[in-house]
FIGU-491836 format. One record per residue: z, y, x of N, C-alpha, C in turn; residue in one letter. Coordinates in steps of 0.001 Angstrom, whole numbers, always signed. Example, Ala and Ser with C-alpha at 12.3 -4.5 7.8 and 13.67 -1.06 7.14 Angstrom:
! FIGU-491836
ATOM      n_c3      n_c2      n_c1     ca_c3     ca_c2     ca_c1      c_c3      c_c2      c_c1   code
ATOM     +7800     -5690    +13190     +7800     -4500    +12300     +7800     -3300    +13200      A
ATOM     +7080     -2250    +12850     +7140     -1060    +13670     +7870       +30    +12900      S
This chain:
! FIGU-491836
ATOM      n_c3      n_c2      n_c1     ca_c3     ca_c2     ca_c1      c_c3      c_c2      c_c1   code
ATOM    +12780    +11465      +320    +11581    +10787      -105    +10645    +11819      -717      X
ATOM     +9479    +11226       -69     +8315    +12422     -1079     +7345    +11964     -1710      X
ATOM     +7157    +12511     -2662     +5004    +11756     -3127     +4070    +12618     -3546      X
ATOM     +3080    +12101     -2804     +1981    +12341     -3026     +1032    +12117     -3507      X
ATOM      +190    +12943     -4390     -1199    +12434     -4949     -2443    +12797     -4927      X
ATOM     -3053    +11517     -4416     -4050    +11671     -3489     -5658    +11711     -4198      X
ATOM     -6613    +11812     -4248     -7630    +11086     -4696     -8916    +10403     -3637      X
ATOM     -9383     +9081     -4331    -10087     +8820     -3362     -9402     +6884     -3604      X
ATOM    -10403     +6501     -2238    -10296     +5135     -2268     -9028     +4875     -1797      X
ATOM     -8574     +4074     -2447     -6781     +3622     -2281     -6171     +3204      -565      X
ATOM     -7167     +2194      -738     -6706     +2083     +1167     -7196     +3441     +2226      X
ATOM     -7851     +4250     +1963     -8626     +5091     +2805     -7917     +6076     +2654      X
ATOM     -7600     +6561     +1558     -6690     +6976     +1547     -4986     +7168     +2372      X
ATOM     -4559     +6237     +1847     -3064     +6016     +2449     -3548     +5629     +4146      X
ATOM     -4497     +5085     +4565     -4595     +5078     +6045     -4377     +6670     +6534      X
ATOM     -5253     +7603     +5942     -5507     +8740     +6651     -3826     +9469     +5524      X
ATOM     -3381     +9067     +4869     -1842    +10037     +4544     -1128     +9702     +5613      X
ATOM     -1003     +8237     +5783      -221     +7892     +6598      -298     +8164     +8551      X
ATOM     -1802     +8817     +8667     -1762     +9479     +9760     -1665    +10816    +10265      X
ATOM     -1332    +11561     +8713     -1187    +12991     +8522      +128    +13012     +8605      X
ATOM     +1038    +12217     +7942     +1958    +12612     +8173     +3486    +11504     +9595      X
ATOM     +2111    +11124    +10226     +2656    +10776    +11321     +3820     +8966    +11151      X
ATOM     +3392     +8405     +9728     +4200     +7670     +9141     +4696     +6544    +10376      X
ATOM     +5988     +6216    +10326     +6568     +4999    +11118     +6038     +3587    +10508      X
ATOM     +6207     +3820     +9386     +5728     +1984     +9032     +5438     +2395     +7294      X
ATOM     +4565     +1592     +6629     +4141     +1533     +5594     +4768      +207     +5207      X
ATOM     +4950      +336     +3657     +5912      -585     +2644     +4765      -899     +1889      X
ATOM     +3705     -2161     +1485     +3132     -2402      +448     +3841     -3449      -206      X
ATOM     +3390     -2871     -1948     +3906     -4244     -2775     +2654     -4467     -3344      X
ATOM     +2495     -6244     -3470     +1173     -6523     -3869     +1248     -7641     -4617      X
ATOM      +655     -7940     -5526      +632     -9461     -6475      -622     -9700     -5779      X
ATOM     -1737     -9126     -5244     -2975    -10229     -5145     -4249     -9261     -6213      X
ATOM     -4702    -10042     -6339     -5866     -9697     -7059     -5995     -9850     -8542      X
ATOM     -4360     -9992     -9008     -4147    -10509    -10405     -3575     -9167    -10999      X
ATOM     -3192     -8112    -11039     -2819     -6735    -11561     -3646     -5739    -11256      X
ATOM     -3588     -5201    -12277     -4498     -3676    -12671     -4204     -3091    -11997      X
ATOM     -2726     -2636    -11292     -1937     -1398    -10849     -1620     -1719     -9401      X
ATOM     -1089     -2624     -9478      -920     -2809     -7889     -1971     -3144     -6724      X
ATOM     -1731     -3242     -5780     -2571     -3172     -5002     -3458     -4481     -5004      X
ATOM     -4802     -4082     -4458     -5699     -5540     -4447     -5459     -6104     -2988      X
ATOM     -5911     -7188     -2801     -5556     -8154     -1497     -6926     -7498      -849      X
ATOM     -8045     -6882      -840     -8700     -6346      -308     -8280     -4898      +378      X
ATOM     -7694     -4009      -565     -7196     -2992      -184     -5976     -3319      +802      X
ATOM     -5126     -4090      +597     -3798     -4599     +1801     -4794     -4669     +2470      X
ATOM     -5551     -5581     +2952     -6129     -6100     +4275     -6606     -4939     +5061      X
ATOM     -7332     -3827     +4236     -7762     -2591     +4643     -6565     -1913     +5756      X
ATOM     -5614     -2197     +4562     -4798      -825     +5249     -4234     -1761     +6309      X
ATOM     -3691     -2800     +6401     -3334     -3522     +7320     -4510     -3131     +8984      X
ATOM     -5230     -3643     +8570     -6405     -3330     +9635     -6480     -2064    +10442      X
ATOM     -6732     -1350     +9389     -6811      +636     +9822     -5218     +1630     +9652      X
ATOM     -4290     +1212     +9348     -3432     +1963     +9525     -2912     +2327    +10925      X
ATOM     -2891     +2763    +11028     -2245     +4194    +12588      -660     +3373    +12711      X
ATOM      +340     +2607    +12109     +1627     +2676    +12134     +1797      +982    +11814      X
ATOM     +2750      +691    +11759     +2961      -991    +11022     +3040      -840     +9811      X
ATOM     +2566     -2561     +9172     +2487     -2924     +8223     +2994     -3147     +7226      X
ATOM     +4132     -3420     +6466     +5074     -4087     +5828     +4174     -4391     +4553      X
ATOM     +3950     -5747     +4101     +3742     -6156     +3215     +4512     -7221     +2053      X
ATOM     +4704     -6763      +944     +6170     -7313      +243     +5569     -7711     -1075      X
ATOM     +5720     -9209     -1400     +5362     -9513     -3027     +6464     -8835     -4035      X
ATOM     +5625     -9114     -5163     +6265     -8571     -6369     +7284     -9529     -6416      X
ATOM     +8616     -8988     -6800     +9428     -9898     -7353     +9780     -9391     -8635      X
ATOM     +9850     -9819     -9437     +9644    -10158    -11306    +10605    -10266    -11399      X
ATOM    +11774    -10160    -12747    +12725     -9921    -13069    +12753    -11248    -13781      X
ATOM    +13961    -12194    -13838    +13988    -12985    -15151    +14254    -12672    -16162      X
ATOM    +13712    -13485    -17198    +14062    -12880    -18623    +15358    -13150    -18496      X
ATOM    +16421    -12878    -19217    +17422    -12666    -19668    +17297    -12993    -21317      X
């Protein structure tokens, strides 16, 4: 596994990483338009649209309290 850090617009980004480095399929995790950090449902749709490879898109799953 590797990472990278990129700058620049989030989906525009990872479209053009993910065609640099020739990616098989992209993994997003997304709540929606309700978190600071994760991805926005605008940016998924982006990369969905313009990515070079398949999609994988995966909700947050939240831990129960305990």
């Amino acid at each position: 596994m590797s990472l990278y850090v990129v700058a620049g617009s989030a989906g525009e980004t990872q479209v053009d990483l993910a065609g640099q480095l020739c990616a098989d399929l992209l993994i997003l995790v997304s709540r929606g338009s309700n978190s600071h950090w994760l991805l926005r449902k605008a940016t998924v749709e982006y990369i969905s649209v313009n990515a070079p490879c398949p999609v994988l898109v995966l909700p947050l799953l939240e831990k129960a309290a305990s």
